[in-house]
N, C-alpha and C positions, 0 to 999 in steps of 0.2 A: 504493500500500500504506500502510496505516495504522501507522505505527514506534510501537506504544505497544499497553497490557497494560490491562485493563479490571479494577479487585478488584471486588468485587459482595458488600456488606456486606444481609443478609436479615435477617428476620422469619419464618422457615420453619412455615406454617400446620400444625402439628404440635403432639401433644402432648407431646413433649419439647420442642419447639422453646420454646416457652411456660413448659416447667417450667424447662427454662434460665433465659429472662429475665426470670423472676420472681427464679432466685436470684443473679444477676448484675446484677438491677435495671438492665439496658442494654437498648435499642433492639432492637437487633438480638444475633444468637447465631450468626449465621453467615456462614462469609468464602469466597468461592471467587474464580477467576482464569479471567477470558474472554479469547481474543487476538480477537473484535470487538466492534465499538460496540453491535451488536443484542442480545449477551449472550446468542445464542438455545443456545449452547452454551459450557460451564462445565467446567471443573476442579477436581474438590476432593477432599476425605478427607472420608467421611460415608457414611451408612447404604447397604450398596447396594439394598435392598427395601424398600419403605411399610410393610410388615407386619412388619417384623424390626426393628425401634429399637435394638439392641447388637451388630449385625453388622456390620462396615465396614471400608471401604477405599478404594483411588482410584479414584474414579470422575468419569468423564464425564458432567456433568448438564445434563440437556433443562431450557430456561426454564417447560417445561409444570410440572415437579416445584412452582412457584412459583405456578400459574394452576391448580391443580388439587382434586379432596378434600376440601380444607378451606376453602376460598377463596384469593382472593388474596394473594401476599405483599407485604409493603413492602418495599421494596429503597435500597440506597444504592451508588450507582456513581461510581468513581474513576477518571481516567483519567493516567497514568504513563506518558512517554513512551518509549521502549526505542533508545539505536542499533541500526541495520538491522544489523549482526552479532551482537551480543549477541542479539536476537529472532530471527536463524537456530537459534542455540545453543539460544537458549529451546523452540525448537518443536521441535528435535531430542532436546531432555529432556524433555518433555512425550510425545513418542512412543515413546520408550524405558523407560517408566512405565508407560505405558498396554498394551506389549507385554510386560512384567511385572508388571504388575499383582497376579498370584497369590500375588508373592512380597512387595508392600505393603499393611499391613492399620494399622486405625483404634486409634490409643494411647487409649485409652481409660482407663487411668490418669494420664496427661498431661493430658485433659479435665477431671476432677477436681480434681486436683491444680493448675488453672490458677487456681481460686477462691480458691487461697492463695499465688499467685504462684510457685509452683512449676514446671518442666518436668522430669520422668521419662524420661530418654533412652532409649529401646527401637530396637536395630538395623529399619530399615526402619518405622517405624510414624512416624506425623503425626498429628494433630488438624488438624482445618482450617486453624488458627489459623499451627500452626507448618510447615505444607507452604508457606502466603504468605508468610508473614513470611519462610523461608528460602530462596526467590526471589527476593523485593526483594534482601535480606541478599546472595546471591551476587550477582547482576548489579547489585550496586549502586547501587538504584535507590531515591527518594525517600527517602534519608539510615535506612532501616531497617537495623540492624542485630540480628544474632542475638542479641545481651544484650537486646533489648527485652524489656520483662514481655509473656509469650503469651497473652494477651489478645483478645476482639475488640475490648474497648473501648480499649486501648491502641494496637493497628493502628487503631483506628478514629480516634483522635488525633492522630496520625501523618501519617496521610493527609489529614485534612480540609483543606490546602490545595489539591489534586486531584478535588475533588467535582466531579462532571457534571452529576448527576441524582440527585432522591430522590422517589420517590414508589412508587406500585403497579406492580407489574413490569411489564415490558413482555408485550402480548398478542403470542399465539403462534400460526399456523395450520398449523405446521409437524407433522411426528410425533417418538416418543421418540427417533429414531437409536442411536447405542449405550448409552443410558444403560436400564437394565432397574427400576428405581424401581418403575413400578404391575404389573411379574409377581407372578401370582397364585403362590401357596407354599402349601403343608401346616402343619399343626404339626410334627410328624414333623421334615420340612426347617429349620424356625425351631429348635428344639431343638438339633439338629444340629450347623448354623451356627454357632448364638451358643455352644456347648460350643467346640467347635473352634476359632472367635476368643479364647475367655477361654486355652485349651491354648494356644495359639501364642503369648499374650503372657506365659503365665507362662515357658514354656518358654525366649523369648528374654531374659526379665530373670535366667533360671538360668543360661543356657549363651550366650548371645548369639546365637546361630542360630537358625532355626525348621524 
């Protein structure tokens, strides 16, 4: 078994992705957490449909999301080694997310707000940025702590003693598995959605609940 947690710092072949890092002037715009070396499957907070850009939450993502649409992503891989308990614990939180899912949705004013070093605490929401950083941060790992600026360029500094690999993502011949990324959607449904995410963030920065 492999005792260690893979980050996977990206270039997301999107056009948000782009309009990110144009105004963060950084490489990359996006951070997820793999527990293997293949990276063929990911963990992160981000969009869950290609066609919905302001809908999000934790999701499971297929390396295809990166090999797809728009072409190739660049990627930059970290690798952080975990003790064998702490990475039981890890995959036992990573499961218990995914089987609630419904009730973790994408901070989306946190995102914003990171271009001025800000973080907007909202019950149960993440930005990519702060769902890694507050993994390292709990298990302790690679000296990250939760005061770091939520950044990806500041995790990305961070980490650069852990670099694996940088280049084009790895090729995939696999299928999506749970990640739902290229489902075809309505307007109607996109409307819908993204109403619903903005309702539940306002909602929990009123009352703290959703």
């Amino acid at each position: 078994m492999d005792n260690a947690v893979y980050i996977v710092f990206s270039a997301t072949p999107t056009g948000m992705g782009r309009l990110i890092r144009r105004a963060t002037r950084n490489r990359y715009n996006h951070v997820s957490l793999s527990l293997s070396r293949d990276i063929h499957k990911m963990y992160a907070f981000a969009r869950l449909h290609r066609a919905i850009p302001l809908y999000g939450g934790f999701v499971v993502e297929s390396i295809l999301r990166y090999q797809s649409f728009a072409g190739t992503a660049r990627v930059k891989i970290c690798r952080v080694e975990v003790p064998e308990p702490q990475l039981t614990y890890l995959h036992n939180y990573l499961e218990r997310l995914w089987n609630e899912r419904e009730e973790y949705i994408y901070n989306t004013p946190a995102a914003l707000a990171s271009l001025v070093h800000l973080r907007p605490v909202i019950s149960k929401a993440h930005t990519c940025v702060t769902f890694v950083q507050g993994i390292l941060a709990q298990y302790g790992l690679a000296e990250v702590t939760e005061s770091d600026r939520p950044t990806v360029r500041a995790l990305e500094e961070r980490l650069s003693p852990f670099v694996v690999y940088e280049g084009s993502a790895p090729v995939c011949a696999g299928d999506w598995g749970e990640d739902i990324y290229p489902m075809e959607t309505t307007t109607r449904y996109a409307v819908y959605t993204t109403a619903r995410h903005f309702g539940r963030l306002a909602l929990r920065v009123l009352t703290g609940v959703a």
